[in-house]
C-alpha positions in Angstrom: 53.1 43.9 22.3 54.9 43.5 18.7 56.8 40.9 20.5 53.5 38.3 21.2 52.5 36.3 17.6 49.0 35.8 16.8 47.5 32.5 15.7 44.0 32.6 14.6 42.0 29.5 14.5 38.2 29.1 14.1 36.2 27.5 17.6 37.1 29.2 20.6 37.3 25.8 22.6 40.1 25.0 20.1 41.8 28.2 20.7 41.6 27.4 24.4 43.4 24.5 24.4 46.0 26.0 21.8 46.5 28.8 24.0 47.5 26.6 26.8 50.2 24.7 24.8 52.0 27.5 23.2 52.5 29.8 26.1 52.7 33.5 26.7 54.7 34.3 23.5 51.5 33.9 21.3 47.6 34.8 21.5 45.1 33.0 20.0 42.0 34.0 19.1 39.0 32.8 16.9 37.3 33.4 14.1 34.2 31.5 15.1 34.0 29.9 12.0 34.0 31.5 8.3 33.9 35.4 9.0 33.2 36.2 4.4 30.5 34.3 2.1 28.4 34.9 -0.6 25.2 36.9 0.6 22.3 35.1 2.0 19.9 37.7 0.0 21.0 37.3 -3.4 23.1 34.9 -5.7 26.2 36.4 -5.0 27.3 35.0 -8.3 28.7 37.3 -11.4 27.4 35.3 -14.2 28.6 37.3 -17.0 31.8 37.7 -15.3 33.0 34.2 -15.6 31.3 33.2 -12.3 33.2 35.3 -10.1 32.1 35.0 -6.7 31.0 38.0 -4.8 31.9 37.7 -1.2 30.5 39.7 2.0 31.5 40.0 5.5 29.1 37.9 7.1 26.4 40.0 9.4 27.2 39.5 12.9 30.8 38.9 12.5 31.7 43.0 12.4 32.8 43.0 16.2 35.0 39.4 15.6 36.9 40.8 12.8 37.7 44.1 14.1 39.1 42.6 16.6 41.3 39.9 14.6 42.5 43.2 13.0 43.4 45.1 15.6 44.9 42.3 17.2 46.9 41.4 13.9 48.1 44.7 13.5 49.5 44.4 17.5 51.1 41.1 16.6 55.0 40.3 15.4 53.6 37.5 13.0 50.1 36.4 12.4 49.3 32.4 11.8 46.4 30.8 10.5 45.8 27.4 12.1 41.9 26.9 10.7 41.3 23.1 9.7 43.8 21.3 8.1 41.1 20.7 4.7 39.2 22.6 1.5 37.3 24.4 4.1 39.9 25.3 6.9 41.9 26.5 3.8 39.5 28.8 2.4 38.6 30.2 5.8 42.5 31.3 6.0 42.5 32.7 2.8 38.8 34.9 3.9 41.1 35.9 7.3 44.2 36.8 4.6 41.9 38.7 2.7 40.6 40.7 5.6 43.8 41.3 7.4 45.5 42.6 4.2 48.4 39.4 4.9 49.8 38.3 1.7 48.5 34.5 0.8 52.0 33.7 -1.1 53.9 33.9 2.2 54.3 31.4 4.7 51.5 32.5 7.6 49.4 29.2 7.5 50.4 26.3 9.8 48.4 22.6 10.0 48.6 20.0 12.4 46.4 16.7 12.5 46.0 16.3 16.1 46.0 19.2 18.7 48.7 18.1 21.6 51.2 19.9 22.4 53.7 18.5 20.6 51.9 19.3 17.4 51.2 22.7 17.8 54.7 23.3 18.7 55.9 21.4 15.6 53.4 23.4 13.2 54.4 27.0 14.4 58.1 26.2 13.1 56.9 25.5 9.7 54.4 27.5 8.6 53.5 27.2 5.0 51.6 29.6 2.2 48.2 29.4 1.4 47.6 26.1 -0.8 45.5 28.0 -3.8 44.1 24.8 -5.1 42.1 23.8 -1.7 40.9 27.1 -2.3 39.5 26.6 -5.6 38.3 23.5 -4.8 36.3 24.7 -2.3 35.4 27.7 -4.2 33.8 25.2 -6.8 31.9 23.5 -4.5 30.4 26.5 -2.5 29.4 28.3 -6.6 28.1 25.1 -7.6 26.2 24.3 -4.8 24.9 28.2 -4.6 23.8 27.8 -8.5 21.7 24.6 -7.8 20.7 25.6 -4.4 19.5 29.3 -5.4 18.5 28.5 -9.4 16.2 25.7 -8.5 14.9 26.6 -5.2 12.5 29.2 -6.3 11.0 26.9 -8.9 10.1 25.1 -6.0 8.7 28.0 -4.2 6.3 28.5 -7.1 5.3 25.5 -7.9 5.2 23.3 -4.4 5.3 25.5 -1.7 7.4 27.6 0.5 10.7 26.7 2.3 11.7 23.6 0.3 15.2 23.2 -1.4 17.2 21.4 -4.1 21.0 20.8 -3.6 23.4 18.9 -5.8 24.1 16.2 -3.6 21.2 16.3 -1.3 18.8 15.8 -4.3 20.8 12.7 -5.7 20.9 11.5 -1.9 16.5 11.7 -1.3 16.4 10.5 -4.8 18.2 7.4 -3.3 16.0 6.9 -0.6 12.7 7.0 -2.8 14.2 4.9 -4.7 14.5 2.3 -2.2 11.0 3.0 -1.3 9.6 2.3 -4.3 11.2 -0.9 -4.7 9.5 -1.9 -1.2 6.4 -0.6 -2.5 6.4 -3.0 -5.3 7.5 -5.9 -4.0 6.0 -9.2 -4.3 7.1 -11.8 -1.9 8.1 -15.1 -3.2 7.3 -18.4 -0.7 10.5 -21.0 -0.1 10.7 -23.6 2.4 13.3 -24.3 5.0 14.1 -27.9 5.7 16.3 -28.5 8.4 17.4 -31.9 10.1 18.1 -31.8 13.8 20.6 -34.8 14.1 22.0 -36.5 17.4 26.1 -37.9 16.8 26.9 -40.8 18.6 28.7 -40.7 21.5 32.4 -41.8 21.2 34.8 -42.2 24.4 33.9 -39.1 26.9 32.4 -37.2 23.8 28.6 -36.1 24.9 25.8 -36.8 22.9 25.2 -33.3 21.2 22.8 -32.5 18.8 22.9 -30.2 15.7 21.2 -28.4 12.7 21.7 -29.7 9.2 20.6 -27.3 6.1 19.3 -29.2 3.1 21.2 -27.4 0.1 22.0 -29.9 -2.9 20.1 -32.5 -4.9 21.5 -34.3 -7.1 24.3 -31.8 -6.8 22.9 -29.2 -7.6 21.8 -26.5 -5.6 17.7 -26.6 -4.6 15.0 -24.0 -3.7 11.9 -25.6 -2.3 9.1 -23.4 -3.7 5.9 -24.9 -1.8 4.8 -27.4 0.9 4.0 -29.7 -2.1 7.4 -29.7 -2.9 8.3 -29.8 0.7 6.0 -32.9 1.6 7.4 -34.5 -1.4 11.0 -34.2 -0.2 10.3 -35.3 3.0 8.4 -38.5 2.3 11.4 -39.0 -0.1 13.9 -38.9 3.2 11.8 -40.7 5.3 13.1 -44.3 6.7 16.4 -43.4 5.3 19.8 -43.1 7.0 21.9 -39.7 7.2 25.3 -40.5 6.1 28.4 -37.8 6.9 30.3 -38.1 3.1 32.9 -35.3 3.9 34.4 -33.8 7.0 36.3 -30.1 6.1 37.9 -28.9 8.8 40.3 -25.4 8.4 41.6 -22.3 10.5 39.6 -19.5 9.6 40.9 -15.9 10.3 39.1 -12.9 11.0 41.2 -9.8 9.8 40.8 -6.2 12.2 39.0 -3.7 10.1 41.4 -0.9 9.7 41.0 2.6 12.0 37.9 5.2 11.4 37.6 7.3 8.5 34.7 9.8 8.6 32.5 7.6 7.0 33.0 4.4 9.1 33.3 6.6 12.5 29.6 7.6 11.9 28.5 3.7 10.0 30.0 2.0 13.2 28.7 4.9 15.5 25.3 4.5 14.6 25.2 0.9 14.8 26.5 0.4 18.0 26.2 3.3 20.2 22.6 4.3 18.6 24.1 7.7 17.1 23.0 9.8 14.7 25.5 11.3 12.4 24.9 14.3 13.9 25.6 13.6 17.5 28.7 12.2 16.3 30.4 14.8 14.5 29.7 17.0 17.2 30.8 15.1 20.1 34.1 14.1 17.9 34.5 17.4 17.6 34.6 17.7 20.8 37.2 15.0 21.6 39.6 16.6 18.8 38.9 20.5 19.8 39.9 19.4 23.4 38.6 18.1 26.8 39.8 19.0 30.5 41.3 16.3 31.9 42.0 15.3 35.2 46.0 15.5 35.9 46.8 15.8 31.6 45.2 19.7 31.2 43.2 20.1 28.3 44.1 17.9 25.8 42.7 17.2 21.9 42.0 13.4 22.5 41.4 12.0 18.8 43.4 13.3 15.3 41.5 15.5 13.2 37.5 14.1 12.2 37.1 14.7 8.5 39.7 11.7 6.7 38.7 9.6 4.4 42.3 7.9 4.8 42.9 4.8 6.5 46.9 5.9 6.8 48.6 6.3 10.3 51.5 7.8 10.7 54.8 6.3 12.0 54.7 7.7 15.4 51.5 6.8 15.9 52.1 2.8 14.7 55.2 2.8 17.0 52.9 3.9 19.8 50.5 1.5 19.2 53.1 -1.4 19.3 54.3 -0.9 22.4 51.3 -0.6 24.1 50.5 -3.5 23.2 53.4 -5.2 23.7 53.2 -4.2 27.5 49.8 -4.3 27.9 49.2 -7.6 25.9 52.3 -9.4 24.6 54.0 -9.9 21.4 52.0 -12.7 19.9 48.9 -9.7 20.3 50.6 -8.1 17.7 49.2 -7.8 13.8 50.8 -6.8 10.8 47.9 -5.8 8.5 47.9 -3.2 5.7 45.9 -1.1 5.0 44.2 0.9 1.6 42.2 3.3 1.1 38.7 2.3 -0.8 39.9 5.0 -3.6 43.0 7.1 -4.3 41.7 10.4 -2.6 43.1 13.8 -2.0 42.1 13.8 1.8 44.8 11.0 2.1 47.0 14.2 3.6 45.2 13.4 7.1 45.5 10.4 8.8 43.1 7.8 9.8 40.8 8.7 12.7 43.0 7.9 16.3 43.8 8.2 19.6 46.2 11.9 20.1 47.4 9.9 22.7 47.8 6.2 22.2 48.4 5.7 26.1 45.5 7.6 27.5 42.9 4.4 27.7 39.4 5.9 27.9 38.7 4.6 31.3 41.5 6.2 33.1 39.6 9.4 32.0 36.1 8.7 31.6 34.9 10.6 35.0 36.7 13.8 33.3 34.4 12.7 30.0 30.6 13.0 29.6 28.7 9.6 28.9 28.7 10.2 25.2 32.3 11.5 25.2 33.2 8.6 26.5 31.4 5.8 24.5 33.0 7.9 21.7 36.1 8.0 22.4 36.0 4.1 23.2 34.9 3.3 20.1 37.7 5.5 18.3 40.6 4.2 20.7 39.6 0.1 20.9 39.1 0.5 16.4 42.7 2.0 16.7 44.3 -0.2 18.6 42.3 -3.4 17.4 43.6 -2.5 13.9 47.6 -2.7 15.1 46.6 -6.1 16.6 46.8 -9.9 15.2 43.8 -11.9 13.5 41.2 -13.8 15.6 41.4 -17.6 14.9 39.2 -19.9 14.7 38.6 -23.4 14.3 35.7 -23.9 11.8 34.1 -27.7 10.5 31.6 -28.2 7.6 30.1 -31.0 7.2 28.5 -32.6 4.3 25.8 -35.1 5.3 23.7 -37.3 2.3 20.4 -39.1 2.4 19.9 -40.8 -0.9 19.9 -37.8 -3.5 19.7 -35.0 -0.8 22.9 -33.8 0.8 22.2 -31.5 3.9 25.1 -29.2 5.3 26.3 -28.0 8.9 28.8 -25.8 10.4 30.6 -25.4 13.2 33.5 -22.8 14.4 35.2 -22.3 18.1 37.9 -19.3 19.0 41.2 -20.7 18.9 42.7 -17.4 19.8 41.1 -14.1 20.4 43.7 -11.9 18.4 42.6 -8.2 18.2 38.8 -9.1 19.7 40.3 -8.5 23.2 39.6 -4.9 22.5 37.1 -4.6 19.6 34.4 -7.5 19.4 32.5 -6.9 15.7 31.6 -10.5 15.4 27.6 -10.7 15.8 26.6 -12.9 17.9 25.2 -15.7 15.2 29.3 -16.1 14.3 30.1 -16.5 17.9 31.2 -20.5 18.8 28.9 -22.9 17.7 31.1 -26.2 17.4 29.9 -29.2 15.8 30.3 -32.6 17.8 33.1 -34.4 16.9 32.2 -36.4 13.3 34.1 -38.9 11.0 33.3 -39.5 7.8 30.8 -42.9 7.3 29.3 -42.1 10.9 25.4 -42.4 10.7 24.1 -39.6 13.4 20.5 -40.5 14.1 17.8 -38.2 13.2 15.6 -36.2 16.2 13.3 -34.2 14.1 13.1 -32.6 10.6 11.8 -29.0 10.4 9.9 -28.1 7.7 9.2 -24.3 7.6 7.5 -21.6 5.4 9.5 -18.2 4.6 8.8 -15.4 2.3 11.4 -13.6 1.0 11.8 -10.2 2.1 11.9 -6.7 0.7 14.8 -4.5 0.5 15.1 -2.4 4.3 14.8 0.8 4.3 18.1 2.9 4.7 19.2 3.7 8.1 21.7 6.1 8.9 24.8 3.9 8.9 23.2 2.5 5.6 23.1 5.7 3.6 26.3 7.5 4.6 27.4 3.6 3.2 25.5 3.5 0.2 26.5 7.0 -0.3 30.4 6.5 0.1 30.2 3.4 -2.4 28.2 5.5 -4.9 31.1 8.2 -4.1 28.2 11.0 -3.8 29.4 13.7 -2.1 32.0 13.4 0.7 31.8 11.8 4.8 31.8 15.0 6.3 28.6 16.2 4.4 26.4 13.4 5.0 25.7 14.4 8.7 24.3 18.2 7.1 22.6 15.7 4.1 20.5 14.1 6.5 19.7 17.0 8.8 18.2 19.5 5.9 16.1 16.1 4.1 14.4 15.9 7.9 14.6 19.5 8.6 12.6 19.7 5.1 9.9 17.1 5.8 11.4 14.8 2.4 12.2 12.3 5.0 10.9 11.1 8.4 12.6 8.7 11.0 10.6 5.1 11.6 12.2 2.9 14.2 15.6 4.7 13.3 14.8 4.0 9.6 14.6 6.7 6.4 11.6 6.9 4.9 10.4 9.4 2.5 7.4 11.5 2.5 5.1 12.1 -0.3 6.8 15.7 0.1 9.8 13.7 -1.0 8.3 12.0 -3.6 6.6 15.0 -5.6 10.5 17.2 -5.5 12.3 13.4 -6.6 9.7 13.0 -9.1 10.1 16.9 -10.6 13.6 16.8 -10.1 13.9 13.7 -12.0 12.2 14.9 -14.7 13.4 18.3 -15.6 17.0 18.1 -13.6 18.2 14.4 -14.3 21.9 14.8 -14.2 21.7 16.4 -10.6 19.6 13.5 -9.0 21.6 10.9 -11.0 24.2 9.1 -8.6 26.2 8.8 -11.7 26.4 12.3 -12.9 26.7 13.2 -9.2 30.4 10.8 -8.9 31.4 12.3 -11.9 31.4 16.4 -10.6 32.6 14.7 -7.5 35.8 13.7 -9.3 36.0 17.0 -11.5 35.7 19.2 -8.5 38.6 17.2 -6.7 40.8 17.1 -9.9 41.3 21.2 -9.6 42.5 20.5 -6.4 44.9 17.2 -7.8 45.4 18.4 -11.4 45.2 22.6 -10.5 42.0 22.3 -12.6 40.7 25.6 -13.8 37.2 25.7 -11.5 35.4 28.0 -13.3 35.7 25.9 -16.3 33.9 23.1 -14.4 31.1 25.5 -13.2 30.5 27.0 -16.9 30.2 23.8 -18.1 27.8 22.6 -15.7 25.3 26.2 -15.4 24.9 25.3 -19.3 23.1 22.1 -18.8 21.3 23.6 -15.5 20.3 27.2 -17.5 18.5 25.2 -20.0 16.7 23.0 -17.7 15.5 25.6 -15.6 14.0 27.2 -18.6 12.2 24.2 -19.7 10.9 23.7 -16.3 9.7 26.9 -15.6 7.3 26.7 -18.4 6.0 22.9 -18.2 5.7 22.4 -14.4 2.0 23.0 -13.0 1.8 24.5 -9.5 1.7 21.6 -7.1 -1.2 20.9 -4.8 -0.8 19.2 -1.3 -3.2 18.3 0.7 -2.4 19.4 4.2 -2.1 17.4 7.5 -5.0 17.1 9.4 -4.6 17.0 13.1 -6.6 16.1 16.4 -6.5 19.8 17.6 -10.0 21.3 17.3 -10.5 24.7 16.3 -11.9 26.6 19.3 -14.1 29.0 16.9 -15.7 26.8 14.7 -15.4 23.6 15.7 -13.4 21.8 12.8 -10.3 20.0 12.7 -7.0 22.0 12.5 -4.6 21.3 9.5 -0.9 21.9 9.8 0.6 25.0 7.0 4.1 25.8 6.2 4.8 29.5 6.0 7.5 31.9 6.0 8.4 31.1 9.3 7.8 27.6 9.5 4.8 25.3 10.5 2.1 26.7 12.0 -1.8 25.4 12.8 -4.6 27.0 10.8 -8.3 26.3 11.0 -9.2 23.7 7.8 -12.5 25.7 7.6 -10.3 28.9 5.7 -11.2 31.0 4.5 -14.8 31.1 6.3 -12.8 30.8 9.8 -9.1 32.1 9.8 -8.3 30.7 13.2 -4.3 30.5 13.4 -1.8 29.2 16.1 1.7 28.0 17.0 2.6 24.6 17.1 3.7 23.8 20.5 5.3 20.8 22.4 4.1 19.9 25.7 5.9 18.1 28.1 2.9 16.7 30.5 3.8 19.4 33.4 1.3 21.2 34.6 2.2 25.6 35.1 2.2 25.6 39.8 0.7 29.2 38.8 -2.3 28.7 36.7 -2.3 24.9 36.0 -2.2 25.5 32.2 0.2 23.6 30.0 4.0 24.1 29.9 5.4 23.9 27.0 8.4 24.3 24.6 9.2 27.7 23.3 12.7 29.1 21.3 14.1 32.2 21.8 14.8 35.2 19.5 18.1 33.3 19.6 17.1 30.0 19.1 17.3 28.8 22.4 15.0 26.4 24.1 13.1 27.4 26.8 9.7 26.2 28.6 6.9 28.6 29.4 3.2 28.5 30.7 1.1 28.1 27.3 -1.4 30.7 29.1 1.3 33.3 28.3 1.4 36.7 28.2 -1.8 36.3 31.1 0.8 34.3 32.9 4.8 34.6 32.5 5.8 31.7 33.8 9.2 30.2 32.5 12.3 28.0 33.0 15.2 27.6 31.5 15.9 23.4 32.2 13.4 21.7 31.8 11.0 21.1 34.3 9.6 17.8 35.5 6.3 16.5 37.2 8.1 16.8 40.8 8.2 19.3 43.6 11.5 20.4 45.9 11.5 18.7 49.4 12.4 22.1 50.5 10.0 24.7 49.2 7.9 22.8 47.1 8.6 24.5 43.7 9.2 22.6 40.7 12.0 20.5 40.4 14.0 21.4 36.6 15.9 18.7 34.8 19.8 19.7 34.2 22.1 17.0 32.0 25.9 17.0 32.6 27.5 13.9 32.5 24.6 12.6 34.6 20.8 13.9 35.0 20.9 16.2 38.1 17.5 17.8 38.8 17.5 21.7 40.6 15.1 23.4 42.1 13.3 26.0 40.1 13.5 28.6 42.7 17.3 30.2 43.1 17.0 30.6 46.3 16.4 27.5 47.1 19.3 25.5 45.9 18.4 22.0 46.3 19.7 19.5 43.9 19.7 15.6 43.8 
């Protein structure tokens, strides 16, 4: 058994494909994430000893690392092969802790992208344990510990139960009040539009074509029309005059590919045109890297490794792309763009988000894909291959038109060539062609109408998704692969609720941003928040002492709390009514927050203490006892649907049932989604399926 190596790695699906490429000489098993932390029940923080952590074996994970010890002890060499960043290090180091293997000698390997090829390469030259992604990582988890379990209990107290502070998730709500507020206390302002709808003449086999013309100058100068006064007077000022074209521009314009996904733009672009949330895709990307059974390939990682905020690709990879498109497109297809990163980073060690395998176009394998997988992995490969390609061109005409003191513009573009938009259209469809009819200057088109139109100007939008993890990236608050978690606990929280796929924040959200910004400025501040950003990622650039940083930082935040502590008054909310009645007294049930969560209790308390769960229903009626079905979780956390008349009646089901009965025995039908909705029959020994 001493002959077989051992390669430890932390999902189990990525250990499956691993397995597969490096053969019966190695075993690899997983770790199933990190396997030591600090403890859930306590700080886990030794103040007084200079901030040393104080790491546990996390509960659960006895059984995972007895066997990685046993199985290390069998094993010729042992190699960690966790994520090739801050966390995937510090995970390796845990494992080296554990197993007793020596951090200074070369046991950890790293690959970008998990193909064969890859992992073949990184098990020939294995490396030590970099120290300084350790600290860095280190810092982040103590300082988010001391803001997360300092200042959460002073919310306890004096809000309510269950809430939370965190050092980049407070300076990320605080945002999105902000933004709020502003919309709140806006005050639109009126303009006025004033458009001419002009007819050129028709010259030779030219067709008469109308077109818009924009008033946007008088006297040279640029003018806002404020009122219909204004706008009448302008009008009766054009009237009976002649529109004359003064100047004719006409120029190439070209439209540049953006460069390949980072983390950031994968879930910006995701959102915005597939209707993800940042969520959904860092766990279907994960997917697609981890590795996918496909049809005549295996299992195969399809894209490089999902947390970059690089926009680098690596030789092999630009070759790749070259002559692919070269064969599948021709030369004159082919760009020559470079690219740079926003900011000088340390992730610039992985590459841009890509294809593993340039030549593997997502159609060929999109029936060995699930729908999502599939849009996903389209959007990664067409950004990739878009960004090797040449500029769209277009032809684009302005034209400046006068009458008297007024001059009135239009604008007109048409494709000239398509460039790298044969693969990745991002032009919205107002930029599409809209060519102006041909015009000289001195020509005197004839006026059809003139539009005269009242606008408002508009408040700021609320953030979406895609806007935030933007806003966030520009502000350099935090880092990509945190904003998915950012936005899950502010919703999982109640600080923020989705409206039409927009942020907005409740007054929950308002009364923490409010105390926080009172008595803990520097950790909502976006500016204060940049600045840790770039001391926490200078230990790992400039081997940075990290417990420096933290000292310096729990000096400010010790005071503060103090201060807090004695001037914040305890909170009161009001809580949510609902339409639920209460079935003992009558009166409208109100929704609590308790240890465990929400919960509905009578709004009569404490004359009538009337309590129960909060339940989904999913208009299905129980084939037993005609009572509700509804949405339960399991110990484990599971979803399942049960009869609400429960423990009376037992009914349950695992998929979710819907409002239809199998043509065979007349049970309920249950709803089952692969990569297509496929509804079984509730009774296994039926077996019917459509």
């Amino acid at each position: 058994m001493a002959d077989k190596n051992l390669v430890i790695v932390e999902s189990p699906s990525k250990a499956k494909t691993i397995g597969k490429f490096l053969g019966s000489k190695y075993k690899v098993v997983a770790s199933v994430g990190h396997i030591r932390d600090l403890p859930k029940s306590k700080l886990g923080i030794n103040i007084e000893n200079n901030f040393e952590p104080e790491y546990i074996s996390i509960r659960g994970k006895g059984d995972i690392i007895k066997a990685m010890k046993k199985e290390a002890k069998d094993a010729g060499r042992v190699f960690l092969a966790t994520d090739p960043d801050r966390e995937g290090e510090a995970i390796s180091w845990h494992i080296a802790y554990l197993l007793g293997i020596n951090a200074d000698e070369p046991c950890r390997i790293v690959f970008n992208e998990i193909t064969k090829g890859a992992i073949q390469n990184a098990v020939k030259h294995p490396r030590q344990i970099d120290k300084k992604l350790v600290d860095a990582q280190q810092a982040r988890r103590v300082l988010d510990r001391l803001v997360g379990y300092k200042i959460s209990p002073l919310l306890w107290r004096k809000i309510r139960r269950g809430l939370s502070a965190g050092r980049v998730q407070s300076a990320a709500l605080k945002i999105i009040c902000d933004r709020e507020k502003s919309i709140l206390d806006f005050v639109p302002k009126e303009f006025w539009n004033i458009t001419a709808m002009l007819m050129n003449e028709s010259k030779g086999k030219e067709k008469q074509k109308k077109f818009a013309a924009k008033l946007t100058e008088h006297k040279g100068k640029k003018i806002t029309v404020s009122n219909k006064a204004e706008a009448d007077h302008i009008l009766s000022e054009l009237d009976g005059k002649d529109f004359v074209i003064q100047k004719i521009e006409e120029r190439e314009k070209v439209r540049k590919p953006n460069p390949p996904f980072t983390t950031s733009s994968l879930q910006q672009e995701a959102s915005t045109k597939l209707n993800f949330y940042t969520k959904k895709t860092m766990l279907i990307a994960q997917q697609l890297y981890e590795g996918i059974e496909i049809k005549g390939h295996g299992t195969v990682g399809l894209v490089t490794y999902i947390r970059t905020d690089s926009v680098r690709i690596s030789d092999e990879a630009q070759n790749a792309a070259v002559e692919y498109i070269k064969d599948k497109y021709s030369d004159r297809y082919l760009g020559n763009h470079v690219f740079t990163n926003k900011k000088k980073d340390v992730q610039d060690a992985h590459e841009a988000i890509r294809p593993s395998i340039v030549t593997l176009h997502p159609d060929e394998i999109k029936d060995s894909l699930t729908k999502d997988q599939y849009s996903l992995y389209r959007l990664i490969w067409s950004r990739f291959i878009a960004s090797r390609m040449s500029s769209a061109v277009y032809d684009s005409v302005s034209a400046e038109i006068v009458n008297g003191d007024y001059t009135f513009k239009a604008n007109g573009s048409k494709m000239k060539f398509d460039g790298y938009l044969k693969v990745y259209n991002n032009v919205m469809d107002e930029d599409e062609e809209k060519m102006l009819p041909l015009l000289k200057e001195g020509d005197k088109p004839s006026l059809l109408d003139m539009l005269s139109e009242q606008s408002f100007t508009q408040p700021p939008s609320r953030f979406s998704e895609a806007s935030l993890v933007k806003d966030l990236e520009d502000k350099d608050i935090g880092r990509p692969s945190t904003y998915a978690p950012i936005i899950a606990t502010l919703i999982e929280r109640k600080y923020i609720t989705r409206e039409k796929k927009m942020l907005k924040p409740t007054e929950l959200g308002f009364i923490v941003t409010d105390l926080m910004e009172t008595y803990f400025k520097e950790i909502v501040d976006a500016g204060f928040t940049a600045d840790m950003e770039e001391k926490l990622d200078d230990i790992e650039v400039k081997n940075t002492e990290w417990k420096t940083i933290i000292a310096d930082f729990y000096g400010i935040l010790e005071q503060e709390l103090q201060v807090a502590d004695e001037a914040i008054e305890k909170v009161n909310i009001e809580d949510e009514l609902t339409d639920e009645i209460c079935e003992v007294c009558g009166k409208q049930m109100a929704i609590k927050h308790g240890r465990f969560g929400e919960f509905l209790a009578c709004s009569g308390y404490p004359e009538c203490k009337n309590t129960k769960p909060i339940v989904s229903k999913i208009d299905v009626k129980c084939p037993d006892c005609g009572k509700d079905i509804i949405a339960r979780k399991s110990k484990k956390g599971r979803v399942f649907y049960g009869c609400s008349g429960y423990p009376e009646c037992n009914k349950l089901y695992w998929n979710k049932p819907v409002d239809k009965k199998c043509p065979n025995c007349s049970s309920l039908l249950t709803e089952k989604k692969t990569k297509t909705t496929n509804y079984l029959c509730s009774n296994p020994e039926c077996g019917y399926k459509e």
